[in-house]
C-alpha positions as CSV (number, residue, x, y, z in Angstrom):
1,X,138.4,102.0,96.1
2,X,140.6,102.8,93.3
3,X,140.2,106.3,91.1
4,X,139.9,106.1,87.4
5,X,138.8,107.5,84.7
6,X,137.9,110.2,87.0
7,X,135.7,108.3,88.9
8,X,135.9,106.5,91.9
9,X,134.8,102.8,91.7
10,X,135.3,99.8,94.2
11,X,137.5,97.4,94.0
12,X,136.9,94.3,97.1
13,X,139.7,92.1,97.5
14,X,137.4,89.8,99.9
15,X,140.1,87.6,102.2
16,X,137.4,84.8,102.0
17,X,135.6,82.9,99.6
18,X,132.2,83.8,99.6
19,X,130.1,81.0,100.6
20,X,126.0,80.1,98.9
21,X,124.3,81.2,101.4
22,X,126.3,84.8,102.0
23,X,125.8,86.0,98.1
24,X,122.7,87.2,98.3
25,X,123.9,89.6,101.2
26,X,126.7,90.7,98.9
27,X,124.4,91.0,95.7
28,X,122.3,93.5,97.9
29,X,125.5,95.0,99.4
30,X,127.1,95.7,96.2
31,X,123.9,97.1,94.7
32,X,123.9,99.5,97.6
33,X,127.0,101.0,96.8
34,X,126.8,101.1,93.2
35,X,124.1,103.9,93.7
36,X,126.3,105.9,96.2
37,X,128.0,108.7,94.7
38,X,131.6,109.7,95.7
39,X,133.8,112.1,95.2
40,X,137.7,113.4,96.2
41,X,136.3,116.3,98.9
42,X,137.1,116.6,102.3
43,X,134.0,114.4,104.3
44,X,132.2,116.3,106.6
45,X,128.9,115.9,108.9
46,X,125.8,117.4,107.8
47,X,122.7,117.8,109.6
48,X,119.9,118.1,107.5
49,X,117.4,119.0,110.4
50,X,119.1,123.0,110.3
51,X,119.6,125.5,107.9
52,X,123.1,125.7,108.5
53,X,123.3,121.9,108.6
54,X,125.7,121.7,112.5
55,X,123.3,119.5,114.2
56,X,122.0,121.4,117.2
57,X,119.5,119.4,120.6
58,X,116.9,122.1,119.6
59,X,116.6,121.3,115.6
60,X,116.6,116.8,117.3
61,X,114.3,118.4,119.8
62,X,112.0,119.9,117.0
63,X,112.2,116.9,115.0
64,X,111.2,114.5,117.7
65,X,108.7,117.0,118.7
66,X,107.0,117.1,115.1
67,X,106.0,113.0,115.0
68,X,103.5,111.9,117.9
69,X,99.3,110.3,117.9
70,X,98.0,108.9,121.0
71,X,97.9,109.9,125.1
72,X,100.0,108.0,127.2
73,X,98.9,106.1,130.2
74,X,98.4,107.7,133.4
75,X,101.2,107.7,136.0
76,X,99.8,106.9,139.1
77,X,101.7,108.1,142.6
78,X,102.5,104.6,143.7
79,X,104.4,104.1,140.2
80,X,106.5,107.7,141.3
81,X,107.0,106.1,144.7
82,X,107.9,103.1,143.1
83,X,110.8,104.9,141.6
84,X,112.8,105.8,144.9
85,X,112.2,102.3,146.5
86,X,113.1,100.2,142.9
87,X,116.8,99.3,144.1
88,X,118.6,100.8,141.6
89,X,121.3,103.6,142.0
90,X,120.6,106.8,143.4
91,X,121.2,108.7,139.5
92,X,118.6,106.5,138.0
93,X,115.9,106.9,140.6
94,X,116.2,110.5,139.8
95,X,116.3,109.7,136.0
96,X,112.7,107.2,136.5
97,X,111.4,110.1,138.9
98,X,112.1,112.8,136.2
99,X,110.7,110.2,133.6
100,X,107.6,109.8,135.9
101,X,107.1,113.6,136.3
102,X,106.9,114.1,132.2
103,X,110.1,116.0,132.6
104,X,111.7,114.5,130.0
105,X,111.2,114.3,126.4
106,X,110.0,110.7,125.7
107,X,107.9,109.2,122.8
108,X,104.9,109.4,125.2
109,X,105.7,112.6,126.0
110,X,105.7,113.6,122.3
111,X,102.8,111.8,121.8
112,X,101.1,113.7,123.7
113,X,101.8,116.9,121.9
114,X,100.1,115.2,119.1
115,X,104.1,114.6,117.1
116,X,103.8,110.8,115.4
117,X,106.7,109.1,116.6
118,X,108.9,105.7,114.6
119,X,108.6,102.7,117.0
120,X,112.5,102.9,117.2
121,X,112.3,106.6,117.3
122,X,115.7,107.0,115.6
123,X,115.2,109.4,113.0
124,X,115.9,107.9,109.8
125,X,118.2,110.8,108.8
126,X,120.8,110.1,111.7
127,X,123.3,107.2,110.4
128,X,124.1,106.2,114.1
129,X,121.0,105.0,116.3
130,X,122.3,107.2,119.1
131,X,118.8,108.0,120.7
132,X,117.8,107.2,124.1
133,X,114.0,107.0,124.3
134,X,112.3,105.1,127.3
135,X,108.9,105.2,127.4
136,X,106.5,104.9,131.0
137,X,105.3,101.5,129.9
138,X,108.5,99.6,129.6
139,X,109.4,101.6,132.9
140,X,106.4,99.9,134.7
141,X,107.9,96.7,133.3
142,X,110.7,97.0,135.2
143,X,109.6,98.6,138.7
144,X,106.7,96.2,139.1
């Protein structure tokens, strides 16, 4: 990026020529950043989830908790038993056991509180796809 006329504009010195089949990814990547906005202060994170915009698990746990429609499928005891005897370590038996209980906060657990939730359930405000979210279904996949 180089600053003038008191604006900051971008200057790409690519170190290969760009070949036919790459230009319309550059077309699109170019007309991305010429509607970004930047400026000379200090970066910082904002999380736009809270009103004092530091990200806290309550304000994700809230916004998770606000998108969900349908009930998930019942889990059955063999399914819970399943979990101790899967062959996996000891820290993720407990994890799939907790998972089986509806201790933990999953898409089907949301759903369930009637919150819609995205198929990737990474909430389109985050920049990094940092969510874990396992739902009982693909669990069965795997312990069956």
């Amino acid at each position: 990026m180089v600053w003038e006329n008191n604006r900051l504009t971008w200057n790409f010195k690519l170190r290969h020529v760009v070949r036919e089949w790459h230009i319309d990814g550059v077309i699109r990547m170019l007309d991305a950043l010429a509607g970004l906005t930047l400026s000379m202060e200090e970066d910082k994170w904002v999380w736009k989830q809270s009103s004092n915009s530091n990200f806290s698990y309550q304000s994700y746990y809230n916004l998770l908790a606000s998108n969900i429609p349908y009930p998930p499928q019942p889990i059955t005891p063999k399914l819970i038993s399943m979990a101790w005897h899967s062959g996996v370590p000891p820290k993720v038996q407990f994890f799939l056991w907790c998972l089986l209980q509806g201790k933990i906060l999953t898409t089907d657990q949301l759903r369930t509180r009637g919150k819609e939730v995205e198929a990737e359930c990474v909430p389109k405000l985050m920049k990094q796809q940092t969510t874990l979210c396992y739902t009982a279904a693909s669990v069965k996949v795997y312990l069956s």
